[in-house]
C-alpha positions, -999 to 999 in steps of 0.1 A, spaced: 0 0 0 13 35 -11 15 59 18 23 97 16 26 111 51 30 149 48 40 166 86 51 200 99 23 219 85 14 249 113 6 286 123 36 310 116 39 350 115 49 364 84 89 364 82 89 332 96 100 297 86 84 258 87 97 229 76 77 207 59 82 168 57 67 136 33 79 104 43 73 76 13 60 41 18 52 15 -8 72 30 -38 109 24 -45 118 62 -39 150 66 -52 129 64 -89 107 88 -82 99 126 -85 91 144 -62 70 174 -59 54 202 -35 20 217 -48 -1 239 -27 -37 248 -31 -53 282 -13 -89 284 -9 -108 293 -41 -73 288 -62 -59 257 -83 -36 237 -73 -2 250 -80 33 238 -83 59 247 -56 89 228 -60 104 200 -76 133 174 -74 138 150 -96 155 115 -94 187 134 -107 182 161 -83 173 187 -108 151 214 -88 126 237 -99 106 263 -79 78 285 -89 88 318 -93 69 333 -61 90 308 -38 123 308 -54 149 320 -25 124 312 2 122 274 -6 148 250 -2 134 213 -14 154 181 -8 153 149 -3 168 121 13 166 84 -5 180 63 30 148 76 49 124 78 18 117 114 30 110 149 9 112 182 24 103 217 19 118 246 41 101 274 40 117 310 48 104 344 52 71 328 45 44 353 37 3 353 41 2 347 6 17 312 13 -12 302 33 -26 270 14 -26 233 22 8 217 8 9 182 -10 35 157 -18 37 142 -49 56 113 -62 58 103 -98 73 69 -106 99 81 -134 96 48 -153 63 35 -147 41 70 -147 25 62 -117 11 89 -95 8 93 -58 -5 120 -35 -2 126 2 -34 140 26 -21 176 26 -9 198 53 -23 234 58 5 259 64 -11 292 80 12 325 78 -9 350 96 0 375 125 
């Protein structure tokens, strides 16, 4: 059984930081992709941050030198810090994993991330 366990998810004042966490289960990790998305009430779904099996990274423009993504294959574990976080990244935040030779798809439960004084 797949298994995407997102963690760290909280309140925070604006300027302040979170780390979030997505431990893997089920899937061979190292093979996958792995990405943050966050969705804010009334708003699609939208891509954060990226890492690939290579460890190539990607960010969205609106998080890029804020976010820090990495992951770590020994503990099947994805992370997102987050710096000088701002209201505007209030949303609940996904993990992703995409099997880079099958295509499969998994998603983890979400975690909201408040940034509100």
């Amino acid at each position: 059984q797949v298994q995407l366990v997102e963690s760290g998810g909280g309140l925070v004042q604006p300027g302040g930081s979170l780390r979030l966490s997505c431990a893997a289960s089920g899937i061979f990790f190292p093979r996958n992709v792995m990405d943050w998305y966050r969705q804010a009430p009334g708003r699609q779904r939208e891509l954060v941050a990226s890492i690939s099996n290579g460890y190539i990274i990607n960010y969205a423009d609106s998080v890029k030198g804020r976010f820090t993504i990495s992951r770590d294959n020994a503990k099947y574990t994805v992370y997102l810090q987050m710096n000088s976080l701002k209201p505007e990244d209030t949303a609940v935040y996904y993990c992703k994993a995409t099997d880079d030779y099958t295509r499969d798809e998994h998603w983890g439960q979400g975690s909201q991330v408040t940034v509100s004084s």
